[in-house]
Biotite code that builds the C-alpha atoms (Angstrom):
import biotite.structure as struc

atoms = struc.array([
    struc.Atom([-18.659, 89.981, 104.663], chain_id="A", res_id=1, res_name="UNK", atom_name="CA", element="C"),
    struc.Atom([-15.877, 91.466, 102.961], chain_id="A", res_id=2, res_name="UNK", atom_name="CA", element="C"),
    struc.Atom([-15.995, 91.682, 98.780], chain_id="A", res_id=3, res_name="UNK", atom_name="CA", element="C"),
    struc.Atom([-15.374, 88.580, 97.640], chain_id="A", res_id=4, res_name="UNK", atom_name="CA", element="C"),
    struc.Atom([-15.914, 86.088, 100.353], chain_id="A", res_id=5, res_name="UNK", atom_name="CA", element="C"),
    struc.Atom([-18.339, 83.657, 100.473], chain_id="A", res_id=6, res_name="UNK", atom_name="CA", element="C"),
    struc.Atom([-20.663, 81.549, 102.831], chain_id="A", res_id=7, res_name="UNK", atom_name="CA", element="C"),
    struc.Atom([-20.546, 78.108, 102.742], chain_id="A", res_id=8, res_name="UNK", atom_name="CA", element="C"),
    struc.Atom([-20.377, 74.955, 105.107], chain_id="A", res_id=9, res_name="UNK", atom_name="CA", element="C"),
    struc.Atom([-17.988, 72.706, 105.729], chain_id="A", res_id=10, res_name="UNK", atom_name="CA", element="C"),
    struc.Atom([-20.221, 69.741, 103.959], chain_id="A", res_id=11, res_name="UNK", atom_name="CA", element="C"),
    struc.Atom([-20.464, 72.439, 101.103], chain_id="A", res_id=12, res_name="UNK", atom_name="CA", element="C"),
    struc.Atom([-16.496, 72.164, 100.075], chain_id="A", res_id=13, res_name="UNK", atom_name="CA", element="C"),
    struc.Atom([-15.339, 68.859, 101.555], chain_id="A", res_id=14, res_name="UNK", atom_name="CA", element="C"),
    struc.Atom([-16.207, 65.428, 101.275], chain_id="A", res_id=15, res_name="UNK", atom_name="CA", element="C"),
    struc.Atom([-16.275, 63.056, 104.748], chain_id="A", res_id=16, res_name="UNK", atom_name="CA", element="C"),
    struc.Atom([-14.571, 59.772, 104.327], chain_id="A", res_id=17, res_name="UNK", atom_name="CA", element="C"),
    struc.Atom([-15.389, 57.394, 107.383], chain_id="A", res_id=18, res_name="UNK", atom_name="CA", element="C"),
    struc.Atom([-12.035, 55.667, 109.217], chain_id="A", res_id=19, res_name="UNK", atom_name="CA", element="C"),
    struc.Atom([-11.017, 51.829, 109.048], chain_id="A", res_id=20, res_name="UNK", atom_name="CA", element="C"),
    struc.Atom([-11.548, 48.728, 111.271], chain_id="A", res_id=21, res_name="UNK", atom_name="CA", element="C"),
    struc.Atom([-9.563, 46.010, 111.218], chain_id="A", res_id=22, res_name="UNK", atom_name="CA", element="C"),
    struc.Atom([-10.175, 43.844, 108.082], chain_id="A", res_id=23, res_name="UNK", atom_name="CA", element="C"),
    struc.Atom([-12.007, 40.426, 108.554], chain_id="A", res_id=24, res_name="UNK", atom_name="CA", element="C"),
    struc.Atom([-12.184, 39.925, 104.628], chain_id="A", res_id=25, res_name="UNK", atom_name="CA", element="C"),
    struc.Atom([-8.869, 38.511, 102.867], chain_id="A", res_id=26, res_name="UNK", atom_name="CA", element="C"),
    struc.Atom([-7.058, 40.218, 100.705], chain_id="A", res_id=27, res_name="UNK", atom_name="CA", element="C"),
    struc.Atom([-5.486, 42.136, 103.315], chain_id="A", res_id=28, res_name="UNK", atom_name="CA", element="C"),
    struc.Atom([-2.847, 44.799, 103.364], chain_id="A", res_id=29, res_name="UNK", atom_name="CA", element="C"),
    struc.Atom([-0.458, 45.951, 106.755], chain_id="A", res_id=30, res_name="UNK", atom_name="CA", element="C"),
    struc.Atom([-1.132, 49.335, 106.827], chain_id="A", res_id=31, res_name="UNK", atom_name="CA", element="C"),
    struc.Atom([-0.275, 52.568, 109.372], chain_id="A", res_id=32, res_name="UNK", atom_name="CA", element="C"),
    struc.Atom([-3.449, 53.779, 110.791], chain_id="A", res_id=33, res_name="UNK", atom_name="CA", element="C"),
    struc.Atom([-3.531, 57.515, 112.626], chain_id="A", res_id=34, res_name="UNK", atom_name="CA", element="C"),
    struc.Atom([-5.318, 57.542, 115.775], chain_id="A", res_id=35, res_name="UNK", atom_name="CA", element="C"),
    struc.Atom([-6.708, 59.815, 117.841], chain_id="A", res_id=36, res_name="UNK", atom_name="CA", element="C"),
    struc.Atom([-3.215, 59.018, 120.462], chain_id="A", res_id=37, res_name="UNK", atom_name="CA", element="C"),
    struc.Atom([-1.233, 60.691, 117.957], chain_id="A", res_id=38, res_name="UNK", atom_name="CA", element="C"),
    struc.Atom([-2.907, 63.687, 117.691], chain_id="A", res_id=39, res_name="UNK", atom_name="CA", element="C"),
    struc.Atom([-0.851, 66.366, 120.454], chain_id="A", res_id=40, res_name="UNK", atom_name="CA", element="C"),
    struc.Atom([-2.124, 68.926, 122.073], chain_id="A", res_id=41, res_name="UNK", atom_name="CA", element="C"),
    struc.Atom([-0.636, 71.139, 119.595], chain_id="A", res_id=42, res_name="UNK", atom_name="CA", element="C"),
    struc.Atom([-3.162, 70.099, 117.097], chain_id="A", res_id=43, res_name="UNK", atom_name="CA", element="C"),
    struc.Atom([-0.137, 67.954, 115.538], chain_id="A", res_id=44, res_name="UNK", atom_name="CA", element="C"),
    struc.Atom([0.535, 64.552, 114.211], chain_id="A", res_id=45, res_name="UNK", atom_name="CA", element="C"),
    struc.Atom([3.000, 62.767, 116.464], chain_id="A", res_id=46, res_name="UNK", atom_name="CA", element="C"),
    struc.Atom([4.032, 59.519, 114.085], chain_id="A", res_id=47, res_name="UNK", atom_name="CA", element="C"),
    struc.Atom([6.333, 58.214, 117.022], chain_id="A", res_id=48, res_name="UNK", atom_name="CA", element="C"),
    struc.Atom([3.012, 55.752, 118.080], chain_id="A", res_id=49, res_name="UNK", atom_name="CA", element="C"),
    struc.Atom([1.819, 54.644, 114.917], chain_id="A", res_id=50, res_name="UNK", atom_name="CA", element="C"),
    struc.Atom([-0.172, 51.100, 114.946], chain_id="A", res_id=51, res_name="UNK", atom_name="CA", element="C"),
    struc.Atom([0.155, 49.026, 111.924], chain_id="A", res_id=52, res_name="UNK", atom_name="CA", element="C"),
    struc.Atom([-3.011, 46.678, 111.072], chain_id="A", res_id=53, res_name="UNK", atom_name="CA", element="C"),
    struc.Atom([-4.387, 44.574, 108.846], chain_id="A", res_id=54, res_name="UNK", atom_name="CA", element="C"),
    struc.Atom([-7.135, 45.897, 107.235], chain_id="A", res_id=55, res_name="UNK", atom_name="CA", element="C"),
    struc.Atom([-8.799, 44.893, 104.250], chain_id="A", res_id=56, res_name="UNK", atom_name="CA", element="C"),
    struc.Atom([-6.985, 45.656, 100.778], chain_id="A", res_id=57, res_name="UNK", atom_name="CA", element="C"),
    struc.Atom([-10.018, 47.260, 99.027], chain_id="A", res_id=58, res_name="UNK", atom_name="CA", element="C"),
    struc.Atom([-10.858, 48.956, 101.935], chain_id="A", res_id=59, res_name="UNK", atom_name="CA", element="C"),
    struc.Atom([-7.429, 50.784, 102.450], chain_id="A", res_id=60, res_name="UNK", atom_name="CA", element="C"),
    struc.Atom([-7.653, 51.635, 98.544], chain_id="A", res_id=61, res_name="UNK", atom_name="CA", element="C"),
    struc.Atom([-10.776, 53.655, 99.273], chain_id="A", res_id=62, res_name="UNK", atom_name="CA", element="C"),
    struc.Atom([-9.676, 54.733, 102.853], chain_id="A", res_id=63, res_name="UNK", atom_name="CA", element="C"),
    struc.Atom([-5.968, 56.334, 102.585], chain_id="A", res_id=64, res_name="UNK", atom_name="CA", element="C"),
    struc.Atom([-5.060, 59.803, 103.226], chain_id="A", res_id=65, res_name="UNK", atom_name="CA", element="C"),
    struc.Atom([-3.783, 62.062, 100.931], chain_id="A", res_id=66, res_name="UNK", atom_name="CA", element="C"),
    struc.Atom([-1.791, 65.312, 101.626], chain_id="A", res_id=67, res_name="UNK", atom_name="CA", element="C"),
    struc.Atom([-4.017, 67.664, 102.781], chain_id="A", res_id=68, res_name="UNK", atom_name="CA", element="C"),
    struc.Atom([-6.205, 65.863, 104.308], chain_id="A", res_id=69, res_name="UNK", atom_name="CA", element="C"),
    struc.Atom([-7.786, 66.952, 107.612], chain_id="A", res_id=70, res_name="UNK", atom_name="CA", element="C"),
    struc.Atom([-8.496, 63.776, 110.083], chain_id="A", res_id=71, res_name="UNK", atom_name="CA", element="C"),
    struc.Atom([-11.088, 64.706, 112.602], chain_id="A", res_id=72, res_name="UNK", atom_name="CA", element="C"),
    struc.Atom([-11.505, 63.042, 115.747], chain_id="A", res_id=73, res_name="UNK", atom_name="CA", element="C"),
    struc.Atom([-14.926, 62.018, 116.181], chain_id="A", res_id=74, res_name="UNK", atom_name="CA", element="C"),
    struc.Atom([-15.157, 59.301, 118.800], chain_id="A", res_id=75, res_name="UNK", atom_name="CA", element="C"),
    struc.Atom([-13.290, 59.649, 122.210], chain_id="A", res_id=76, res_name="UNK", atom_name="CA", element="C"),
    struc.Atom([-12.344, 63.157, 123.864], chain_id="A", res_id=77, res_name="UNK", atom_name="CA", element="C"),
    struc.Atom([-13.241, 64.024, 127.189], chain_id="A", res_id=78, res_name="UNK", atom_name="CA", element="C"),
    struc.Atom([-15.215, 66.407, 129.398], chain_id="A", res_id=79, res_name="UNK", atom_name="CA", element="C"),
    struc.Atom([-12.496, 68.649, 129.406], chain_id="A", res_id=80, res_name="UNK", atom_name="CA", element="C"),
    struc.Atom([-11.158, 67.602, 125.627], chain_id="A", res_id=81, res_name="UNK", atom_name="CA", element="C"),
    struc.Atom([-14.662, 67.297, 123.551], chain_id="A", res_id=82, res_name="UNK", atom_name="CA", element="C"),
    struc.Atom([-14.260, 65.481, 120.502], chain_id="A", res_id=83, res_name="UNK", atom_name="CA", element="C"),
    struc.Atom([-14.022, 67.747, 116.618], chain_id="A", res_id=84, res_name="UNK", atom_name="CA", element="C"),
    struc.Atom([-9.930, 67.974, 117.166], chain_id="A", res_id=85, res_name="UNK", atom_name="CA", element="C"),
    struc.Atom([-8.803, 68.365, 113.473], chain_id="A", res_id=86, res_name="UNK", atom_name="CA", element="C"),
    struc.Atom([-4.649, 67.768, 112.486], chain_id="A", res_id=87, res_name="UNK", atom_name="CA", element="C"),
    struc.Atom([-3.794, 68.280, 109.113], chain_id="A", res_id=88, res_name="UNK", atom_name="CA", element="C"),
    struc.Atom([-1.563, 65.704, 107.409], chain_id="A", res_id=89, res_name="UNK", atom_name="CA", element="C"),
    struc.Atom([0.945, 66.415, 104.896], chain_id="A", res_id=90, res_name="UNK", atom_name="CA", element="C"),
    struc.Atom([2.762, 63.116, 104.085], chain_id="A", res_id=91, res_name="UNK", atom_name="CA", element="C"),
    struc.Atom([2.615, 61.202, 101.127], chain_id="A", res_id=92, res_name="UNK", atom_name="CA", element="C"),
    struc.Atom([-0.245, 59.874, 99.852], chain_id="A", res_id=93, res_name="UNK", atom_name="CA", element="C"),
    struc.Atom([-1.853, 56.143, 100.098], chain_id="A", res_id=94, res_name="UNK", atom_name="CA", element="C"),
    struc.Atom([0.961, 55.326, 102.960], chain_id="A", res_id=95, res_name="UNK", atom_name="CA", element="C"),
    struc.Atom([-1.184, 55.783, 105.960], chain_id="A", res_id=96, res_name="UNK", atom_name="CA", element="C"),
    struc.Atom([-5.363, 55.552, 106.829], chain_id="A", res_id=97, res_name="UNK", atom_name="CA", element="C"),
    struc.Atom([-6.767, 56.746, 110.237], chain_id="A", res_id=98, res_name="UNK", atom_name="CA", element="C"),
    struc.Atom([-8.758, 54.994, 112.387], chain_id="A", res_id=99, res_name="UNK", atom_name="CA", element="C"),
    struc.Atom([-12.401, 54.254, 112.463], chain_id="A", res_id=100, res_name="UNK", atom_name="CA", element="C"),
    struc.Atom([-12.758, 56.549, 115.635], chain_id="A", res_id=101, res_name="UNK", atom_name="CA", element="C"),
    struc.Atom([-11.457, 59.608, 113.362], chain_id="A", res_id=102, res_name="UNK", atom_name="CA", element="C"),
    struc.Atom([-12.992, 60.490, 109.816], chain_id="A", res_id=103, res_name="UNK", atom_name="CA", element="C"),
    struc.Atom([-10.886, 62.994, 106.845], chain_id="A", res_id=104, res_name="UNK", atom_name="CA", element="C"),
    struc.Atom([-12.807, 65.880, 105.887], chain_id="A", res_id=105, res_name="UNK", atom_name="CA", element="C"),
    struc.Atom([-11.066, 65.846, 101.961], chain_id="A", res_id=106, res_name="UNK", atom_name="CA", element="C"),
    struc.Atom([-11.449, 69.064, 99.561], chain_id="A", res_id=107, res_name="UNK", atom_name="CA", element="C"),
    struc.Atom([-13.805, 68.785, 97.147], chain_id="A", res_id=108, res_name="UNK", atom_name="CA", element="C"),
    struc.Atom([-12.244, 72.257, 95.264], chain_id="A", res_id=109, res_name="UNK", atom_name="CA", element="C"),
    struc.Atom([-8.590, 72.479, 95.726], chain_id="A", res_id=110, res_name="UNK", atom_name="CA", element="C"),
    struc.Atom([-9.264, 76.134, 93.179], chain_id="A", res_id=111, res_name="UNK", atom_name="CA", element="C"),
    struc.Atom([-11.072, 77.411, 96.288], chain_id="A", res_id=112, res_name="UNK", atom_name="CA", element="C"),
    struc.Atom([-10.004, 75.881, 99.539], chain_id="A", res_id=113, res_name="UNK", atom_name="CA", element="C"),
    struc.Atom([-6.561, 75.976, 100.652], chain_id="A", res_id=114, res_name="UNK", atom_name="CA", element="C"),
    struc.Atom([-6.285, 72.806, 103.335], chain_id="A", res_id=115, res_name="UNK", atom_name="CA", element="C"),
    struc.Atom([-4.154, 74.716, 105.708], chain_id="A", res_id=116, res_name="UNK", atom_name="CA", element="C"),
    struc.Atom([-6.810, 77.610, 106.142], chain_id="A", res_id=117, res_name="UNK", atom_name="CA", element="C"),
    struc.Atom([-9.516, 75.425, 106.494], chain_id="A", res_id=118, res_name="UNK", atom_name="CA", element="C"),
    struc.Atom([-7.585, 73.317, 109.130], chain_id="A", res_id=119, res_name="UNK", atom_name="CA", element="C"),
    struc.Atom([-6.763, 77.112, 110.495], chain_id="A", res_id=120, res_name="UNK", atom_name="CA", element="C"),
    struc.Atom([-10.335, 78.243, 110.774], chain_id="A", res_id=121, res_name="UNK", atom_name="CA", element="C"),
    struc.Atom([-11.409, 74.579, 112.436], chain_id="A", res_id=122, res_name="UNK", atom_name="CA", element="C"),
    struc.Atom([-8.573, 74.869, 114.967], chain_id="A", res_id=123, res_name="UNK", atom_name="CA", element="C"),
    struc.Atom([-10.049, 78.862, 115.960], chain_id="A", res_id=124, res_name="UNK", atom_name="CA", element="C"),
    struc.Atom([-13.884, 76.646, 116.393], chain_id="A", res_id=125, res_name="UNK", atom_name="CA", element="C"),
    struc.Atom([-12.226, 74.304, 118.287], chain_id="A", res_id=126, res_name="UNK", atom_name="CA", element="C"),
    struc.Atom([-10.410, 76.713, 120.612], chain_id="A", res_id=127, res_name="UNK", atom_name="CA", element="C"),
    struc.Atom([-13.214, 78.816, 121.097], chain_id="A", res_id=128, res_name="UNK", atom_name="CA", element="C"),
    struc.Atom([-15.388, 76.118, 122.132], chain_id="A", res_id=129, res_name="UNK", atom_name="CA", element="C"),
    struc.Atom([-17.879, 75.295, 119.688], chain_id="A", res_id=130, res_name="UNK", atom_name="CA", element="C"),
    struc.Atom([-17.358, 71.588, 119.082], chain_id="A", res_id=131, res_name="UNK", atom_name="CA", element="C"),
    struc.Atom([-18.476, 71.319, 122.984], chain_id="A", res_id=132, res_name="UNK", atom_name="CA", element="C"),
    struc.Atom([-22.438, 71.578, 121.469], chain_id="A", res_id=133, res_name="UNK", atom_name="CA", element="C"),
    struc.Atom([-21.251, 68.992, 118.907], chain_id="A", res_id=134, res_name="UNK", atom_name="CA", element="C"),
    struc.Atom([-20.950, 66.333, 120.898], chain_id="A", res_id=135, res_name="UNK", atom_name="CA", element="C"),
    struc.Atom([-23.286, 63.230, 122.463], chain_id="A", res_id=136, res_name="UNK", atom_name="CA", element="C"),
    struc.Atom([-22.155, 61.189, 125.360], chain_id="A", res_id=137, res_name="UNK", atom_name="CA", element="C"),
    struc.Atom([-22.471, 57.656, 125.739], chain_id="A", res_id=138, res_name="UNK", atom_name="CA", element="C"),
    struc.Atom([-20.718, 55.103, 128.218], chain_id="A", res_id=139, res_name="UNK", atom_name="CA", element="C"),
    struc.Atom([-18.056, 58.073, 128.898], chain_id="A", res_id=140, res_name="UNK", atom_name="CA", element="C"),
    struc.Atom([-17.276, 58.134, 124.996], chain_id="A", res_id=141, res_name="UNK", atom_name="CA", element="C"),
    struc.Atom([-17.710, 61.165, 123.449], chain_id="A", res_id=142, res_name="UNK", atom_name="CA", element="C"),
    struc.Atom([-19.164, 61.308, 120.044], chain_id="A", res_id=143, res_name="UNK", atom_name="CA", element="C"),
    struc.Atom([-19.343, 64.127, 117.456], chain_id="A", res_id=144, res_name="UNK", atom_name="CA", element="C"),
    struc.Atom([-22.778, 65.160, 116.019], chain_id="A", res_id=145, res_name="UNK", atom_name="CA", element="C"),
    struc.Atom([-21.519, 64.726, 112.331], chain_id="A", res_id=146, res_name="UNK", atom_name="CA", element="C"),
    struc.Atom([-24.656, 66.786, 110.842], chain_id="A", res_id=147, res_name="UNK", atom_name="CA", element="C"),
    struc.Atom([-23.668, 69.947, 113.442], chain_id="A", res_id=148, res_name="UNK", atom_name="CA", element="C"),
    struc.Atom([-20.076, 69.522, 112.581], chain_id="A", res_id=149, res_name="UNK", atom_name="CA", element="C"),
    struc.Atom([-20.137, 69.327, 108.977], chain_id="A", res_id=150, res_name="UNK", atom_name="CA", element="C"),
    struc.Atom([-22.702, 72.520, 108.762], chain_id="A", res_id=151, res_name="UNK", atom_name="CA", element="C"),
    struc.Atom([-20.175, 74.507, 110.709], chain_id="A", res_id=152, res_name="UNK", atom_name="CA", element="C"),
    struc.Atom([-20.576, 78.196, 108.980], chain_id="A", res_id=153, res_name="UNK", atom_name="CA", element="C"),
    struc.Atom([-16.977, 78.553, 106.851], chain_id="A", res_id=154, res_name="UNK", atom_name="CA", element="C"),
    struc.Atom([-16.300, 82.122, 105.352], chain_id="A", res_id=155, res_name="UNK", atom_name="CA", element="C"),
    struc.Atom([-14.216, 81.660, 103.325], chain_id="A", res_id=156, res_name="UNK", atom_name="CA", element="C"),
    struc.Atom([-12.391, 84.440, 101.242], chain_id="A", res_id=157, res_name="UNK", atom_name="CA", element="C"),
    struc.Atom([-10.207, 84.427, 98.012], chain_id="A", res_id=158, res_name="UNK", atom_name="CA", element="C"),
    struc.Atom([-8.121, 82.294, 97.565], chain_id="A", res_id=159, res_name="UNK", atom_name="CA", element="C"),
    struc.Atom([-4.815, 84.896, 97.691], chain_id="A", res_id=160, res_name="UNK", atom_name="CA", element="C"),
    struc.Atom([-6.587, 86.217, 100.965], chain_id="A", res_id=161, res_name="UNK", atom_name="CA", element="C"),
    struc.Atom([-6.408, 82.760, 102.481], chain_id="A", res_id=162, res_name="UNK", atom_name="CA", element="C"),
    struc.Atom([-2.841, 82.107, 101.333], chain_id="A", res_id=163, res_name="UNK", atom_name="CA", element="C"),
    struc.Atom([-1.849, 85.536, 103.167], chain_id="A", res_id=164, res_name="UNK", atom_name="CA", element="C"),
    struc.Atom([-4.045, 85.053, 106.429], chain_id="A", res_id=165, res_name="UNK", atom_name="CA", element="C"),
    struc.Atom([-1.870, 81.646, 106.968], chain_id="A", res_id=166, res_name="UNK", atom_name="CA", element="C"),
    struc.Atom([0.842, 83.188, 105.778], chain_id="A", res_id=167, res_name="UNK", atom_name="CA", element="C"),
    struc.Atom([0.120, 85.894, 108.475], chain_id="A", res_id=168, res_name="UNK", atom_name="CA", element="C"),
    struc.Atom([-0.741, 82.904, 111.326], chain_id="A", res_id=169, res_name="UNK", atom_name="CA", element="C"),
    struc.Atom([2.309, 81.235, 110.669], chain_id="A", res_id=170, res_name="UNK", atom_name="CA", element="C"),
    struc.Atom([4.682, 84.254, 111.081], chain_id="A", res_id=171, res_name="UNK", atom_name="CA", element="C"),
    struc.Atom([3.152, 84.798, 114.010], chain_id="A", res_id=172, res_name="UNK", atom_name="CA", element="C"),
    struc.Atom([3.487, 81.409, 115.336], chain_id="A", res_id=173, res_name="UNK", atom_name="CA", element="C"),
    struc.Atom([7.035, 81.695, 114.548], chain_id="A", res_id=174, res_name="UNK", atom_name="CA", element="C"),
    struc.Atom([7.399, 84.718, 116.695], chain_id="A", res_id=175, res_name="UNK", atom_name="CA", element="C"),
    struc.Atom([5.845, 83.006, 119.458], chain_id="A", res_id=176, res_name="UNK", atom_name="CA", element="C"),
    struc.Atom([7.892, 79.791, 119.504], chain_id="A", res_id=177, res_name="UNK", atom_name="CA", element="C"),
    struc.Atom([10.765, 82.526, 119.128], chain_id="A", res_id=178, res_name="UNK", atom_name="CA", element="C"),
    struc.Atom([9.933, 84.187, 122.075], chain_id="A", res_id=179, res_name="UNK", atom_name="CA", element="C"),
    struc.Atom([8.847, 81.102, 124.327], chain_id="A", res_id=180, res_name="UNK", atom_name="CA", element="C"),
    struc.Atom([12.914, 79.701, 123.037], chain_id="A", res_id=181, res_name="UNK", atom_name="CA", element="C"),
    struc.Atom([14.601, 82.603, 124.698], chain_id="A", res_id=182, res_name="UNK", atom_name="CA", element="C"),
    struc.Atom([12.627, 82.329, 128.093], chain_id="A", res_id=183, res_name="UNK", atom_name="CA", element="C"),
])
């Protein structure tokens, strides 16, 4: 590895925060709950579709996202589609949760993580195919192996390196929607 990078796992630098059910226990609070339906095949949120439930007030106080978060899709998919999708989210905090099909993967050290690389480097696992030997299947649902997932290998560099490599992704991005624009 290059000077300065280290090896860790995901587990190692993030915290996984299980997603809501509907509340059965009054007090309860009408909240906006991501689902895996809004995630696009871009890897996006799409907040057109958004379900609104009631779910249980001290629940949603432990169970909201916060900007940055990454919500992970770890129930559904499909043969083609296996489940480990990540979106990042970067609203405001405590005004949505996710769903208790999805999970957050949360930053533990915001000094040594940037949210948007980490999202980054999950999206490259994704696309090269490595959540496909994460996943069980039961009753055509897909389920993630959470131990394999969270022990995904993350080399992770300084944090100015990481700021530059999405820096770098995102120019390039740029160029690309560019070019598909003018076709």
């Amino acid at each position: 590895m290059p000077e300065g990078w280290i090896n860790v796992t995901i587990k190692d630098v993030c915290e996984n925060i299980n997603g809501l059910w509907k509340g059965k226990k009054e007090p309860f609070v009408n909240v906006g709950v991501i689902r895996n339906t809004n995630f696009t095949k871009d890897f996006k949120l799409d907040y057109s579709n958004i379900e609104y439930i009631d779910v249980e007030e001290r629940a949603f106080a432990q169970r909201h996202l916060l900007n940055g978060d990454l919500i992970v899709e770890k129930s559904g998919g499909s043969d083609n589609n296996p489940v480990g999708r990540a979106v990042l989210y970067e609203g405001g905090n405590g005004v949505f949760s996710y769903s208790n099909f999805t999970m957050v993967l949360r930053i533990k050290y915001k000094e040594l993580v940037l949210s948007k690389f980490l999202y980054y480097y999950i999206l490259a696992k994704y696309k090269a195919g490595v959540m496909k030997s994460m996943q069980t299947q039961t009753t055509g649902l897909h389920n993630l192996i959470l131990d394999k997932y969270l022990a995904i290998p993350l080399y992770l560099p300084p944090y100015s390196e990481q700021e530059r490599i999405i820096n770098k992704i995102e120019d390039m991005f740029e160029k690309l929607d560019a070019i598909m624009e003018s076709l």
